[in-house]
N, C-alpha and C positions, 0 to 999 in steps of 0.2 A: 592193669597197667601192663602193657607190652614195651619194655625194655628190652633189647636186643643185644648180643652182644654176639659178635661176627666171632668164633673161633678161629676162623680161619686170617682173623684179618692180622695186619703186620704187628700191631701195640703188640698181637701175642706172642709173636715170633720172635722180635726183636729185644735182643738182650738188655739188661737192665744197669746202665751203667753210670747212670748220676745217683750220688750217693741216698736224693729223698725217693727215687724209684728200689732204692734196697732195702728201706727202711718200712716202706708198703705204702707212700705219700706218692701219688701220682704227678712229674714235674709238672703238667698241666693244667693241675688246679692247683697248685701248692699255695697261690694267692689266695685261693677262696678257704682253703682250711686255715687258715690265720686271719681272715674276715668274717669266717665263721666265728671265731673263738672270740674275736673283739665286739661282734652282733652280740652274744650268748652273753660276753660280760654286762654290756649295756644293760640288756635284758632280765638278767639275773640281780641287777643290784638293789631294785625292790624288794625281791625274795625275800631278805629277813627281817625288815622293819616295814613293810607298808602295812600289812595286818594292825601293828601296835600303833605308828601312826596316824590312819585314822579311827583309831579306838581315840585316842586324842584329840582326837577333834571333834569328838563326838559323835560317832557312829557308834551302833550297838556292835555286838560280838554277831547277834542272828543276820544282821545286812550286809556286816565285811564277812560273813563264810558265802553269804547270799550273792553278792559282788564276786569274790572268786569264783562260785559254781558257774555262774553264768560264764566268766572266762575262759573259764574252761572248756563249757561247750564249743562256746564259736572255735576252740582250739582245736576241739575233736572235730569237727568238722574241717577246718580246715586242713588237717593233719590226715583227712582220708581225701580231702581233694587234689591232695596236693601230685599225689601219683598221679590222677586220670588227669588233671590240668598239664601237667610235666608231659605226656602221651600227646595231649592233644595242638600244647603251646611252645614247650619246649622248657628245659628246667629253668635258663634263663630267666626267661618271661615271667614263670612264676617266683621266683626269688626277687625278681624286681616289685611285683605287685606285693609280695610281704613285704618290701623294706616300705614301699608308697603306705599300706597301710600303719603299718607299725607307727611311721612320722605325725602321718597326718592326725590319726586321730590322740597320740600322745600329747600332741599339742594344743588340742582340745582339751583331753585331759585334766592339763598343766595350766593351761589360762582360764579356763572357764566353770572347771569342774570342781578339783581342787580346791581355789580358793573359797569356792559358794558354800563346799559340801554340799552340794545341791543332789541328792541321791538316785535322781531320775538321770539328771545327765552325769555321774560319776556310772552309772548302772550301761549306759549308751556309751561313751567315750570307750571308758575301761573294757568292756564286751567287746564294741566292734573292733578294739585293739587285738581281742587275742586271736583275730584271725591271719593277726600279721607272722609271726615269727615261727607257724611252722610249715605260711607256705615259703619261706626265706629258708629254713633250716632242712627243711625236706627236700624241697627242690633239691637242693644242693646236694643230699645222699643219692635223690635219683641221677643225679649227672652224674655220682663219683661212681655207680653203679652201672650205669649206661656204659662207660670209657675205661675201668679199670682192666685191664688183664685178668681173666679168670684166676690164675697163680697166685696173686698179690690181691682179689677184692675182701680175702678176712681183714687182713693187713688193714684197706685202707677204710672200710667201716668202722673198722678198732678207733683209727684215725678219727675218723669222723666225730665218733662218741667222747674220745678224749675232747676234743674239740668243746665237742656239746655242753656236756658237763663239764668241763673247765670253767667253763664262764657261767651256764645257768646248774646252779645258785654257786660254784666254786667260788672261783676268781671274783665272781658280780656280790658277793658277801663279803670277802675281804675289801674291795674298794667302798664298800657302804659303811663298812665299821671306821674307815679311818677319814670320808668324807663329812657322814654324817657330822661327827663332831664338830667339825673341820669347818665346815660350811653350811651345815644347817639339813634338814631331813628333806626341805621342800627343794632346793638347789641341787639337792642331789639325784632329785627326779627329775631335775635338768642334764644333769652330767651323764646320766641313761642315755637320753636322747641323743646328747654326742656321738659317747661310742658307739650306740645302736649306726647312727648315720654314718660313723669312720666306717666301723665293718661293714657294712653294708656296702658302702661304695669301691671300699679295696675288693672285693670278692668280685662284683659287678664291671669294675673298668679295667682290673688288672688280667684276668682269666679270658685269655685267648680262645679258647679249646671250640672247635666249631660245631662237637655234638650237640653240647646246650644247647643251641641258638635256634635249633630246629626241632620240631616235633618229634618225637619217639616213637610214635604209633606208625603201623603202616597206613600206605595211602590209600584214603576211601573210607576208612574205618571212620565209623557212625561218633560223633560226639557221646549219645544218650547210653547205645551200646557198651561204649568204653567206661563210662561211670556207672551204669548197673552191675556190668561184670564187676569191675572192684570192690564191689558191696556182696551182691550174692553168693561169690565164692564162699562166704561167712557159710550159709546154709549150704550151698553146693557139697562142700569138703567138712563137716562138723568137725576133724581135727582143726581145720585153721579156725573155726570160730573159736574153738577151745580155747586154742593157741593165744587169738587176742582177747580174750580175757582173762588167762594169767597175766598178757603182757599188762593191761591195764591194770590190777593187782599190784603188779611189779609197784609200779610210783604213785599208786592212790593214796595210800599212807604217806608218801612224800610230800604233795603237796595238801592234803589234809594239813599236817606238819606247820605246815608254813603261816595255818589260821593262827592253831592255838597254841604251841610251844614257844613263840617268843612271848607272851605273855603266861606262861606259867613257866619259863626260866627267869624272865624279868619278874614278875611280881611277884609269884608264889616262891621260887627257890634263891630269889636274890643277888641274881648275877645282873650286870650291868647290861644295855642294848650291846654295847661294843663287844662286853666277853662271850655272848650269842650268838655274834654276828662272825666271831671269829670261830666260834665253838662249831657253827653251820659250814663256814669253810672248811675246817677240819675234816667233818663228814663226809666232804663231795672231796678234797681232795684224795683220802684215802682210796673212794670210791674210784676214783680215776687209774689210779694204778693198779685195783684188783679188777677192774672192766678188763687192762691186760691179761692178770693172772689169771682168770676165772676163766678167759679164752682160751689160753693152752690148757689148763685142766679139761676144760667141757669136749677139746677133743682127742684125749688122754682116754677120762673115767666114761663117754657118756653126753653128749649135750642135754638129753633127755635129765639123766639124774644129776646133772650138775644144776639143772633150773631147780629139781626139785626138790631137794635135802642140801646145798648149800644156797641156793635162793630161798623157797621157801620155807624149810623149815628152818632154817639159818635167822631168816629175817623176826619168825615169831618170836624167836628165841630173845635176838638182839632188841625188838623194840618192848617186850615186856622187862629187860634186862633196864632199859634206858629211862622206863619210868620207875620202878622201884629202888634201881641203884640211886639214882638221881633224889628222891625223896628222903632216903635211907643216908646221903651226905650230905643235901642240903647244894650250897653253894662251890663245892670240893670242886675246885676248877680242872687239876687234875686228873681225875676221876672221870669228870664228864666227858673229859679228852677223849677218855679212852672208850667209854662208852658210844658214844658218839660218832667215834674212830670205828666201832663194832657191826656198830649197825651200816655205815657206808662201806664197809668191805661186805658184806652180807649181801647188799642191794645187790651188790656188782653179780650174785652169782645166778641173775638170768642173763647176762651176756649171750650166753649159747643161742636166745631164742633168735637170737639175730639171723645166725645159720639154719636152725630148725625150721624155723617156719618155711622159710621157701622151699625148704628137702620136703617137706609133705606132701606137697604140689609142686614137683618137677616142672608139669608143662604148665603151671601159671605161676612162676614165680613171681611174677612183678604184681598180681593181682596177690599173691599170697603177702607180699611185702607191704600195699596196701593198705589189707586189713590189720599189720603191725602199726602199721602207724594210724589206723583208728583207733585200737587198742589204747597207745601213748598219748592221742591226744580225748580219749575217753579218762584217763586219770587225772587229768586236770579238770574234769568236774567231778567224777564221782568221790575225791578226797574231800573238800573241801564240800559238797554234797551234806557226805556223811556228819561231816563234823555240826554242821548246820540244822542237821536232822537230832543228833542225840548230845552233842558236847553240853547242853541244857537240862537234859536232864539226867544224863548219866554221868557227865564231868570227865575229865581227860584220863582216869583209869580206867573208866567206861570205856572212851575213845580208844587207848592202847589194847585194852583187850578185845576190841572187834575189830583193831588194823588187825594182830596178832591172828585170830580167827580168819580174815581172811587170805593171809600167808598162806596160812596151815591147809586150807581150801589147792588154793594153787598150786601147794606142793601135793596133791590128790591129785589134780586135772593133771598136772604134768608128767605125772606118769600113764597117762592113756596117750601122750603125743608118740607113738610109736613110726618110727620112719617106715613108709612102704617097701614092698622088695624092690630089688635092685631090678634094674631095667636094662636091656642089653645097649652098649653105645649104637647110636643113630637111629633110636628109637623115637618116635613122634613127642617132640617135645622134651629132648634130651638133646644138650650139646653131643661135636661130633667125640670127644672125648671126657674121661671123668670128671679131669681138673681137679682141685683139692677140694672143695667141695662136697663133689660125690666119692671120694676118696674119703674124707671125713665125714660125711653120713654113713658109710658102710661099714668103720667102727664102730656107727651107734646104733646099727639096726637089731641086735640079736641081745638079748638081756643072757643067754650062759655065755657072750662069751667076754672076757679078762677087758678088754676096753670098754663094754659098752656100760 
């Protein structure tokens, strides 16, 4: 992906004087990051009961993990097209063909699938849905990435993820907990489609900004070229391959998560769908506020070891912490809180990779950024994958201790992500200055010295 971003051009120069460009919210999209976070909620309000509900309806445990891996894939997939389509279409264009997708076939979904349980077309609907929301959610970091001011783009990715996660599973579990009751489980896979279509449209009709609108790639530049390179770099650079697969690492266990914990909170330890559904918000909410924290630490201690000893070895800790505390109280609502709470502050502490990846590959960052979001959308199959593969015969302590195991992995790879040496300014493939960026990669380049 060749993103561009002109140093020279005015956004940079010109001072920042509305209060959401001080804050690291670009006035230009300010509508699309509050479209985002209402898509996300839509999106996310599945997350903690569609698992249990069609366990309800009579699906097995092996079809609904079978049903999210497949999701997942078309997600990874689309989550690595979403760069070289943004390059070739414009971020625009592909945020509009996620929300088209997203719509259409949820409504398939909802009318035909759904009620049949017919598992060949819940397998079609539900699949070719998940190619919707991260060419909607990605598009939308390639534009904030494309138009941000160098000075302000941590800021506004920060932005983004809050966003993100705000809604998928945040915000989109707390409205499930208090609709489902409310209105019933299958209505509320109506009330998704809603907000999917609010956010969708505010992001879409309110956001002026004219760089989306056009292509990002230079002119000429091959279609095929463009989407090989976003993939090859993997092997090209074996740091960035590295790189996304910790990121995929990062939320495998997350959405693994999603199969079988509401049914071994609800059934086996006895909390209600609601006190789950709140208990999952808990977790992402925390998570949202340490995505901040964990940002200024990683360019304090290290991006490198802040992924790797409060990411991952943070995360082994916390989810082996979440099944045997959790067993060890039983239904301790309290307890879980905190727990729970443990493990979403934990998640947050790959945030760094966000900056890392691209500092490995100076002159392809946007191909380096890419392969992060195949990475992210590689975890939404290989969680639920795995659960699908061993939850049967090893059982969910089984499961926690190979999320756990492969934490511990990640926190290994993440310390080979070592930044390369520093490159002198207007070097090929280097902005005409450092910018925070390469200012905050050059505290994490040397392991003796006191920041890195």
């Amino acid at each position: 992906m060749a993103v561009v971003v002109d140093p020279s051009s005015s956004a940079e120069e010109t001072p920042e004087r509305h209060w959401l460009d001080r804050i690291g919210i670009p006035r230009a999209l300010a509508w699309g990051f509050l479209g985002l976070l209402i898509f996300m909620i839509g999106d996310g309000v599945e997350s903690g009961y569609l698992s249990p509900y069609l366990r309800d309806e009579g699906m097995s445990g092996e079809r609904v993990a079978l049903l999210f891996s497949v999701y997942g894939a078309t997600a990874s997939v689309a989550a690595w097209f979403s760069g070289a389509l943004s390059d070739l279409w414009g971020p625009r264009r592909v945020m509009l063909l996620g929300l088209g997708i997203w719509v259409a076939f949820q409504v398939v979904f909802l009318v035909f699938a759904v009620p049949t349980v017919n598992f060949w077309l819940l397998m079609l609907s539900y699949g070719l849905r998940g190619f919707g929301y991260p060419l909607f959610a990605y598009g939308f970091l390639i534009w904030v990435t494309a138009v941000t001011p160098k000075r302000r783009l941590g800021s506004a990715v920060g932005w983004f993820w809050f966003a993100f996660t705000g809604g998928l599973p945040t915000l989109g579990s707390l409205v499930a907990s208090f609709a489902v009751p409310w209105i019933g489980a299958y209505a509320t896979l109506w009330l998704s489609l809603a907000l999917v279509t609010a956010g969708g449209l505010i992001a879409l009709l309110l956001v002026r900004e004219p760089t989306g609108r056009n292509r990002l790639a230079p002119a000429g530049e091959r279609p095929v070229a463009t989407l090989i390179g976003s993939l090859s770099i993997i092997w090209r650079n074996p740091k960035i391959g590295t790189g996304a697969v910790v990121r995929a690492i990062n939320t495998a266990p997350q959405f693994g998560f999603l199969v079988f914990l509401p049914v071994f909170f609800t059934d086996t330890l006895g909390f209600s769908l609601s006190e789950w559904l709140q208990l999952l918000s808990a977790m992402f909410a925390t998570n949202i506020f340490f995505n901040l924290i964990f940002g200024v630490v990683g360019d304090r201690v290290g991006w490198q070891r802040t992924v790797a000893w409060f990411g991952g070895v943070g995360c082994a800790v916390t989810t082996l912490l979440l099944y045997y505390g959790t067993v060890a109280a039983g239904d301790h609502y309290a307890l879980a809180m905190v727990l729970v709470s443990l493990f979403g502050a934990t998640l947050a502490g790959y945030v760094p990779l966000s900056a890392l990846m691209p500092s490995l590959d100076p002159a392809h960052k946007g191909q380096a950024m890419s392969a992060l979001n195949l990475g992210a959308g590689a975890s939404t199959f290989i969680g639920p994958a795995l659960v699908g593969l061993f939850l049967g015969p090893l059982g969910v302590q089984g499961m926690m201790w190979i999320f756990a195991m492969l934490y511990l992995a990640s926190a290994v790879m993440a310390l080979f992500l070592k930044l390369p040496d520093p490159v002198a300014p207007g070097a090929a493939g280097y902005p005409s200055g450092p910018g925070p960026v390469a200012r905050a990669g050059a505290r994490n380049e040397t392991d003796d010295s006191p920041e890195a």
